[in-house]
C-alpha positions as CSV (number, residue, x, y, z in Angstrom):
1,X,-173.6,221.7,-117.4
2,X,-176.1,223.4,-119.1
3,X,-180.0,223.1,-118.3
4,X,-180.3,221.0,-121.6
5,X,-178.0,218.3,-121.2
6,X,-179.5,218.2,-117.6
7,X,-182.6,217.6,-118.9
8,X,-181.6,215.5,-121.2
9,X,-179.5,212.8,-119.3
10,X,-183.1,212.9,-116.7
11,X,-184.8,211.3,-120.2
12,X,-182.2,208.9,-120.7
13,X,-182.6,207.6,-116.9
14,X,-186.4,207.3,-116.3
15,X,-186.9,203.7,-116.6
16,X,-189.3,202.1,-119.2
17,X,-193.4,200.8,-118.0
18,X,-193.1,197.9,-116.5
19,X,-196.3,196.2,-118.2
20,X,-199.0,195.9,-115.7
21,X,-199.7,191.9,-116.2
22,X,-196.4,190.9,-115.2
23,X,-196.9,189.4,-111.8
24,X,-194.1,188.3,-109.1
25,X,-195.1,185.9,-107.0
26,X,-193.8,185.6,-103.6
27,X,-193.9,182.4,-102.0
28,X,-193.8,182.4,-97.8
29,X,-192.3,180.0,-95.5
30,X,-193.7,177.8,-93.5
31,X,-194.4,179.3,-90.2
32,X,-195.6,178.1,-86.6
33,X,-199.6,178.0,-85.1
34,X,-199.7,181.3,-83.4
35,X,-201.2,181.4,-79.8
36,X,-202.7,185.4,-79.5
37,X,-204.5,186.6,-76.7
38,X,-207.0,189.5,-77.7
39,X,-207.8,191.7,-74.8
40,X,-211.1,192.2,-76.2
41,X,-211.7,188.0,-76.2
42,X,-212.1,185.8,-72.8
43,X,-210.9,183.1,-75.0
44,X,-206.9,182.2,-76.5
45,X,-207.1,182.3,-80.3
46,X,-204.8,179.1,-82.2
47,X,-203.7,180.3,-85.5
48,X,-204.0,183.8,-87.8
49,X,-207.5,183.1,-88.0
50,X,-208.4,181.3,-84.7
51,X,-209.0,178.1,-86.9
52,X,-205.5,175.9,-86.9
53,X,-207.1,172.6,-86.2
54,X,-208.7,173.0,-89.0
55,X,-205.6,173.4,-91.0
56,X,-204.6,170.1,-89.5
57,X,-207.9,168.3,-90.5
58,X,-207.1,169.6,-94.2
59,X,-203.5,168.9,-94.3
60,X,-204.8,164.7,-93.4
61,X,-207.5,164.9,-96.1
62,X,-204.9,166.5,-98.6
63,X,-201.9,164.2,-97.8
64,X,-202.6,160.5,-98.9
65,X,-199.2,159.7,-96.7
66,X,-199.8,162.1,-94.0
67,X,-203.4,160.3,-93.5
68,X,-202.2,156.8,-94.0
69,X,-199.3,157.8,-90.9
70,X,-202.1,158.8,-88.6
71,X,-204.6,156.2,-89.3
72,X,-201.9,153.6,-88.7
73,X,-200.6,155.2,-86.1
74,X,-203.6,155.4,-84.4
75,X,-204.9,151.8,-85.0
76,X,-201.7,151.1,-83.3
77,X,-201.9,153.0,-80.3
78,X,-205.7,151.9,-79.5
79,X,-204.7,148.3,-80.5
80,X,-207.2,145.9,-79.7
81,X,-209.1,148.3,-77.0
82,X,-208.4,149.0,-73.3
83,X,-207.9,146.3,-70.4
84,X,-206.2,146.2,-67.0
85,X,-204.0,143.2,-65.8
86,X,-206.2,142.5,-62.9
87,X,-209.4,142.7,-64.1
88,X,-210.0,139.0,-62.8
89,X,-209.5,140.1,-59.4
90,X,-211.4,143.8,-59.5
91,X,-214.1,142.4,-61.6
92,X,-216.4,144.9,-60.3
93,X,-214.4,147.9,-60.8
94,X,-213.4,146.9,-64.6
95,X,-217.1,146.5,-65.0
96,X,-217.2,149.8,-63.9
97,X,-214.3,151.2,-66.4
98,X,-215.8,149.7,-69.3
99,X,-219.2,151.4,-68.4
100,X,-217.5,154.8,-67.9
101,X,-214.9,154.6,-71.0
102,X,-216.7,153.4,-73.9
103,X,-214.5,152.3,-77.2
104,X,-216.0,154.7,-79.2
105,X,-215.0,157.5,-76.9
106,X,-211.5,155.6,-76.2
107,X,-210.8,155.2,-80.4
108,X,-212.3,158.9,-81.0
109,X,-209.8,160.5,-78.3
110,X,-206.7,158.3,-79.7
111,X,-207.8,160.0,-83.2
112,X,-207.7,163.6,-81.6
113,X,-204.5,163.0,-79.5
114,X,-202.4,162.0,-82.8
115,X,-203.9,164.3,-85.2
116,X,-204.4,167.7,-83.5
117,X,-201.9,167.2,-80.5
118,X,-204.2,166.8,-77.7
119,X,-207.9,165.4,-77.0
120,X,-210.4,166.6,-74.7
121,X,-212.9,164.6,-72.7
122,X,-216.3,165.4,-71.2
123,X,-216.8,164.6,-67.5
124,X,-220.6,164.4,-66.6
125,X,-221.0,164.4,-62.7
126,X,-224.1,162.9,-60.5
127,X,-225.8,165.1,-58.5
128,X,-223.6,166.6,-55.8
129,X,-220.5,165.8,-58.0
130,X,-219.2,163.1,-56.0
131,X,-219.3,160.3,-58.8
132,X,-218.6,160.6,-62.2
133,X,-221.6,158.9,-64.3
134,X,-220.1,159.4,-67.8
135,X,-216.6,160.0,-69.8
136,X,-217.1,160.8,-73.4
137,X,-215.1,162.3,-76.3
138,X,-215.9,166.0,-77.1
139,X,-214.3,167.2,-80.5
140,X,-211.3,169.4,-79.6
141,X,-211.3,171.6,-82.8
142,X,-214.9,173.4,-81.3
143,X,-212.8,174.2,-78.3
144,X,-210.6,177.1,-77.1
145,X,-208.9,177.5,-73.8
146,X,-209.9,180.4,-71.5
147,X,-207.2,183.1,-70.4
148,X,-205.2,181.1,-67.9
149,X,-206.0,182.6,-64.1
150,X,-203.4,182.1,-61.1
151,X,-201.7,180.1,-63.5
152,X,-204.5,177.6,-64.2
153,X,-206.7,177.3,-67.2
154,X,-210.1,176.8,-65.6
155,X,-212.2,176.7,-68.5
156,X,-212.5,176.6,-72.0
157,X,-214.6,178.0,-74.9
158,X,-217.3,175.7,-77.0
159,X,-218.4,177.1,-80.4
160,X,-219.3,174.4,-83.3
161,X,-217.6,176.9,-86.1
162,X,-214.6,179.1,-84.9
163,X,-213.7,180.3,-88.7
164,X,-217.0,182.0,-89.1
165,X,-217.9,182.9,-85.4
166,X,-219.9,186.3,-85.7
167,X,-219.6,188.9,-83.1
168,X,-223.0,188.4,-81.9
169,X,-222.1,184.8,-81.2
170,X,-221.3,184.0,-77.6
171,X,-219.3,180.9,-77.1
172,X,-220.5,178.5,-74.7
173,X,-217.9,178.4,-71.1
174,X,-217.0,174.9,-70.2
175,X,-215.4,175.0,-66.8
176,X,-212.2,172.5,-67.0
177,X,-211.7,169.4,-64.5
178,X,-212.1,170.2,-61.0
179,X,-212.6,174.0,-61.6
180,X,-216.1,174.1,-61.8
181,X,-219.4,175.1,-59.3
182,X,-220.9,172.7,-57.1
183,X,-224.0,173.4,-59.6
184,X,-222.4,172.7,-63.1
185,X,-222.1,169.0,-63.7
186,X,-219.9,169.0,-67.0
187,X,-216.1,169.8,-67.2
188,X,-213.5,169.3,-69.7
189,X,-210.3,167.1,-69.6
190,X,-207.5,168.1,-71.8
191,X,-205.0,165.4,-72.7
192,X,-202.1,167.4,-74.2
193,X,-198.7,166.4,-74.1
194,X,-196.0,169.0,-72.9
195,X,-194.0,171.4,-75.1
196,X,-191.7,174.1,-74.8
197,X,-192.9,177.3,-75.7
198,X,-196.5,176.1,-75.3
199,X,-198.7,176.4,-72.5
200,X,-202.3,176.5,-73.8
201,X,-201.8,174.6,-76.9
202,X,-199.9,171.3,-78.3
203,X,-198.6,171.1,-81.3
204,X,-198.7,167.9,-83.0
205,X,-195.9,165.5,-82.8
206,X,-195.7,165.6,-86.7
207,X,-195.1,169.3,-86.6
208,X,-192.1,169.2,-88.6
209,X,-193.3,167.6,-91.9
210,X,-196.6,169.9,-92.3
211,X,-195.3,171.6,-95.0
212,X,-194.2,168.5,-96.8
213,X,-197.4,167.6,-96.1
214,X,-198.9,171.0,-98.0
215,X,-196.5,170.1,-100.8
216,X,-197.9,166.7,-101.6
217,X,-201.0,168.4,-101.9
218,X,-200.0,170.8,-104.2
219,X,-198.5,168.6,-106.2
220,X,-201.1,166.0,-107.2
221,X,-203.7,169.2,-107.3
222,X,-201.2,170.7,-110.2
223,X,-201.1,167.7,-111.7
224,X,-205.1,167.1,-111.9
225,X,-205.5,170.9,-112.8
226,X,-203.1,169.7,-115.8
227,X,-205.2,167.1,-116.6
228,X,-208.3,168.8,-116.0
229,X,-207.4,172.5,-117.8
230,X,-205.1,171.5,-119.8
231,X,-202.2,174.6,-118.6
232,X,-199.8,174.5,-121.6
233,X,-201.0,175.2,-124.8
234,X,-200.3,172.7,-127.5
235,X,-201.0,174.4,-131.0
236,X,-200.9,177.8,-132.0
237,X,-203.0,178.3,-135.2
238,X,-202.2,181.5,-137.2
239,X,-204.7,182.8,-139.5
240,X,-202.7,185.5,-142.2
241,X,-205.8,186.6,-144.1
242,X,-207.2,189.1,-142.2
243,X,-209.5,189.5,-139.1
244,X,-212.6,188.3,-140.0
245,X,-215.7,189.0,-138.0
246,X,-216.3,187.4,-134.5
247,X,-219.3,185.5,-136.0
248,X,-216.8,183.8,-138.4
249,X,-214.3,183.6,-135.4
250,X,-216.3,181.9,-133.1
251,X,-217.7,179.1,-136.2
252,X,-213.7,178.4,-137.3
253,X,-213.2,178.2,-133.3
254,X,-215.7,175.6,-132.8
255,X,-215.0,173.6,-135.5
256,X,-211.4,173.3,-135.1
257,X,-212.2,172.6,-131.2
258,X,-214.3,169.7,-132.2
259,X,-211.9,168.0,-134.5
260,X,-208.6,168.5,-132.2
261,X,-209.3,168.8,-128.6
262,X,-209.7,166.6,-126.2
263,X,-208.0,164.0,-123.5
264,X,-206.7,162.6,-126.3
265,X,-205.4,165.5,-128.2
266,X,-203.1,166.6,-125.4
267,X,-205.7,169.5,-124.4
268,X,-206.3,173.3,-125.4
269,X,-204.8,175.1,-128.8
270,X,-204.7,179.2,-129.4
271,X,-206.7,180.4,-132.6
272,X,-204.8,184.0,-133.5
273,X,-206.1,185.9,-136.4
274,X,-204.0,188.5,-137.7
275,X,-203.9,191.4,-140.3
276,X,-200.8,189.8,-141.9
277,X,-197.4,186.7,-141.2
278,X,-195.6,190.2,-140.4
279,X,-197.9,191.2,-137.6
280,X,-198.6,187.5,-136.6
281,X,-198.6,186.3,-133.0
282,X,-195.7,185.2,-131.1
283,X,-195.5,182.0,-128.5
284,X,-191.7,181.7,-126.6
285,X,-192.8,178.4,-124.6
286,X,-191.5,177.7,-121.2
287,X,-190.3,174.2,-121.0
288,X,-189.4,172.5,-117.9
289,X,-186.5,170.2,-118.6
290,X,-187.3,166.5,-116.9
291,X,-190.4,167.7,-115.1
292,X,-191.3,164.0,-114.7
293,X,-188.2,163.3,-113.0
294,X,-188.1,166.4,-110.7
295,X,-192.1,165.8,-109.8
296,X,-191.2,162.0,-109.2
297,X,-188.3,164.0,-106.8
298,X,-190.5,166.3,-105.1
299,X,-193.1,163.3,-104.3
300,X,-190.4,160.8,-102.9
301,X,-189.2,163.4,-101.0
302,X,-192.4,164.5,-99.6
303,X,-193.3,160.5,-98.8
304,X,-189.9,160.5,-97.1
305,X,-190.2,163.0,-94.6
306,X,-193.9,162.7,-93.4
307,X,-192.6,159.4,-92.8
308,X,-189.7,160.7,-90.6
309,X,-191.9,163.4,-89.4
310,X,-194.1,161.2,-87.6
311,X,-191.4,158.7,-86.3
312,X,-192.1,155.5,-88.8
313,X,-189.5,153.3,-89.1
314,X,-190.8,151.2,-91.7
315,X,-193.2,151.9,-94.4
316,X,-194.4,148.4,-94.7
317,X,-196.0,148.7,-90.7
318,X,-198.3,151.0,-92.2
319,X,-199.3,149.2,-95.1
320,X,-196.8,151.8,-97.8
321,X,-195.1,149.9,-100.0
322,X,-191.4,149.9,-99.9
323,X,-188.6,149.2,-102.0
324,X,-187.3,146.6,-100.2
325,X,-190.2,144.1,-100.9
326,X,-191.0,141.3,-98.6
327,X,-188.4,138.7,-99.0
328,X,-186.1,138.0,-96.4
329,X,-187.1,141.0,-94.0
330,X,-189.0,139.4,-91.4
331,X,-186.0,139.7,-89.1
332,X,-186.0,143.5,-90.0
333,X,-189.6,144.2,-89.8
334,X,-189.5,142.6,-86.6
335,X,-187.1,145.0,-85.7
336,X,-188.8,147.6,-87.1
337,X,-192.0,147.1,-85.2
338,X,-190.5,146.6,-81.6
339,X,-188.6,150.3,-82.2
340,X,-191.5,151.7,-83.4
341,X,-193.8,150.3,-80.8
342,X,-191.2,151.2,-78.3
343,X,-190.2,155.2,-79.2
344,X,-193.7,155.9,-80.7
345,X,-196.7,154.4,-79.6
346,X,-195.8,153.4,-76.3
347,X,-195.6,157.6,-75.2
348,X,-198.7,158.2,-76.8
349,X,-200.4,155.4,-74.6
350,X,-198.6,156.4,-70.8
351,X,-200.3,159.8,-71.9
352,X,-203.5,158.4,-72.1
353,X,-203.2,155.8,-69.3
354,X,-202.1,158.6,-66.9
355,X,-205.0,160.7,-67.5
356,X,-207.6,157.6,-67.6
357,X,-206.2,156.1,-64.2
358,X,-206.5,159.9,-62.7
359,X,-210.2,160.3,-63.9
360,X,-211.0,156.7,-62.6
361,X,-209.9,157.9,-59.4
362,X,-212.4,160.0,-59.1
363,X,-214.9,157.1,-58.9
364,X,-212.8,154.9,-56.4
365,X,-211.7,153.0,-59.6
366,X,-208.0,151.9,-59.3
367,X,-206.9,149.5,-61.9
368,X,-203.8,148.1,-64.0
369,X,-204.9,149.6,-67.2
370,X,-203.4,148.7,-70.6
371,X,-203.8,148.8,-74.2
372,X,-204.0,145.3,-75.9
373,X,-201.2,145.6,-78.7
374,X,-201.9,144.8,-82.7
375,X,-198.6,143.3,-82.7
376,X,-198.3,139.7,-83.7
377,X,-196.9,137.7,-80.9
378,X,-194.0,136.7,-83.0
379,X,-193.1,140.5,-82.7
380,X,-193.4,141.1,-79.5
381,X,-190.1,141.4,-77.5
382,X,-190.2,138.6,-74.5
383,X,-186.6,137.8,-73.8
384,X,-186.5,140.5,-70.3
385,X,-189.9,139.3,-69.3
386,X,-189.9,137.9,-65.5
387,X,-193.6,137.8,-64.9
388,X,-196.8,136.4,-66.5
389,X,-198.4,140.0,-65.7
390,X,-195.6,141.6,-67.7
391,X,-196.4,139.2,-70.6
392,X,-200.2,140.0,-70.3
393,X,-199.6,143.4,-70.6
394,X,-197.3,142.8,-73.8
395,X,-199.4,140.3,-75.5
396,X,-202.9,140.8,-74.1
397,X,-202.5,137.2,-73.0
398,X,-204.4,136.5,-70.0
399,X,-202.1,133.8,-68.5
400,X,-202.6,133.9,-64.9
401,X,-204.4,136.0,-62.4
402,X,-200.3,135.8,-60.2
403,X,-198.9,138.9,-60.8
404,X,-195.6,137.8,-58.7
405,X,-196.0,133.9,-60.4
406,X,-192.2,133.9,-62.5
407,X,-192.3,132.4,-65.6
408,X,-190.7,129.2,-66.1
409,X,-188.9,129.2,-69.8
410,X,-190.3,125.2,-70.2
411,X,-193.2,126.3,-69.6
412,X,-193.7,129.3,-72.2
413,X,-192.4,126.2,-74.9
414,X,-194.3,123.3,-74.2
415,X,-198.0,122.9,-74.0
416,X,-199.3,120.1,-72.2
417,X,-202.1,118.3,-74.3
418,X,-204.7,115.8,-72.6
419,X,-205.8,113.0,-74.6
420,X,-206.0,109.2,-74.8
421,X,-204.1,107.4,-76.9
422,X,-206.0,104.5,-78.7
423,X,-204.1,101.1,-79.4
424,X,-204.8,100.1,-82.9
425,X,-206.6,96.9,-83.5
426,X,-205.1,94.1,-84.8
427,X,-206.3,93.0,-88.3
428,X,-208.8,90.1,-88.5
């Protein structure tokens, strides 16, 4: 083959310009919280940028049903506050409790536990760190945990903004429970569940469903940014006469903007002027075909599995509307609520109870703790119940101060009423 035809059949092959404002756009999955360890830190980063609990904060604010899940789900798991069975007969030592664990702190570390995956507390010691004189909440997204040492982590990392720490900055070292000096009188309690794969961090229960949550978000931001900007052009205006000058461009502009657009006038329009119809502007519009339906999809779907994400078993518990409607379900959300009450909350509160009863131990304080339940009585599962003090701690009831007292089935149906009966006078 000659030179020419060589050269030739190179031509033919180089591919065409690829104009420069055609953009691919490459959308990445969903991936898990990274735990790093930076040699140059003392501190474990959570996250690319060492600021994952703030994702989680923005994924609630984003997500109408991912915030209505862990609002409910945490007024359920507090209930109606904390209280132990036998209060009556350790009246000094509840006293103490509910001087120690306020309800502020209590609700504030419930709202931490279910959100970000774990909640920290703040012990305060008395001099000489034989009494504890104060339990309080301390926000858990200004903390990071220190490189664990001999297998422990014995402290952790205070800094109010960990997205815009500087390198001048110098966190603030919190030793953790039991793991500090004789002198330093606060520690830090982490409440964490456990999870494979994860020793200095939780991840949140609701792990799973984050990205449904993202997409929620998305969605009703596009459709606001519709509303808003108007995204799809409605009119294309061609002018055939000529290019006039942008004086005159910018007056036939205005005026046609004031007489068409609008809320009203389904948004924005394109003015084109052009030398002639033969060298007018084209528009190939991109329709979507039922984009009502597959939005009304894509938010369904998104509902759907935040719910199953974080365990609901029916809607209506947590105040979402459901298809079912009201009638004739009060069997089933009955149902509904024992399950969820049973494979939900209840975990969530052993957690807690667990690491209450071990910090009251500190102080002496050993008590029957228990959250009173927002569950109506009429929901509440009493057919295995043996004992009043198994009732109290399903109902909040206080019934009797027994513990070992067996409840008598007449006695849980009738109520015994004092009064006098009067005979009625005879007529005069």
């Amino acid at each position: 083959m000659s030179r020419k035809n060589i050269k030739a059949n190179r031509n033919i092959q180089i591919p065409k310009k690829v104009d420069p404002s055609m953009r691919v756009v490459n959308l990445s999955g969903y991936e898990i919280p990274k735990v790093k360890e930076n040699a140059r830190r003392e501190w474990v980063e959570y996250g690319d940028d060492n600021n994952y609990f703030y994702e989680l904060i923005e994924r609630y604010l984003g997500s109408p049903t991912n915030s209505r899940c862990i609002n409910g789900i945490v007024d359920m798991i507090y209930g109606r506050g904390l209280n132990a069975t036998d209060s009556t007969e350790k009246p000094e030592m509840f006293g103490k409790m509910q001087s120690l664990l306020r309800p502020n702190d209590i609700k504030r570390v419930v709202n931490d536990l279910k959100m970000l995956g774990q909640a920290t507390i703040q012990v305060v010691y008395k001099a000489g760190k034989k009494q504890i004189s104060g339990l309080h909440h301390f926000p858990t997204e200004t903390l990071r945990a220190e490189k664990a040492k001999d297998g422990k982590v014995k402290g952790y990392y205070y800094h109010p903004d960990w997205a815009n720490i500087k390198p001048s900055d110098k966190p603030k070292r919190i030793p953790s429970f039991r793991n500090g000096t004789r002198s330093e009188k606060i520690e830090i309690y982490c409440i964490k569940p456990y999870r494979a794969g994860f020793y200095y961090y939780s991840p949140v229960d609701y792990q799973g469903c984050l990205q449904y949550c993202s997409l929620e978000e998305e969605v009703s931001n596009y459709h606001i940014s519709n509303i808003k900007n108007g995204l799809q052009p409605s009119l294309l205006l061609n002018f055939n006469n000529g290019v006039p000058t942008d004086e005159i461009q910018e007056l036939i502009e205005r005026k046609i903007y004031d007489k068409f657009s609008g809320s009203s006038n389904a948004g924005r329009f394109i003015l084109a002027f052009n030398e002639s119809s033969e060298s007018q502007a084209g528009v190939e519009p991109m329709h979507l075909p039922d984009a009502h339906a597959q939005y009304d999809f894509l938010a369904k779907e998104s509902r759907e599995k935040i719910m199953i994400g974080h365990g609901v078993v029916s809607p209506i518990l947590l105040g979402i509307k459901d298809n079912t409607g009201f009638g004739n379900n009060a069997e089933e959300l009955r149902t509904a609520s024992i399950l969820m009450d049973n494979i939900v909350i209840r975990p969530f509160q052993t957690l807690l109870l667990d690491a209450f009863k071990e910090l009251l131990s500190f102080n002496g304080i050993m008590l029957d703790l228990y959250f009173t339940t927002l569950q109506p009585i009429e929901f509440t599962e009493l057919d295995n119940i043996s004992t009043k003090i198994k009732r109290e701690e399903e109902t909040g009831e206080k019934l009797s101060s027994d513990k070992e007292e067996v409840i008598d089935d007449e006695e849980l149906l009738d109520i015994e009423v004092d009064f006098e009966l009067e005979e009625p006078k005879e007529e005069e």
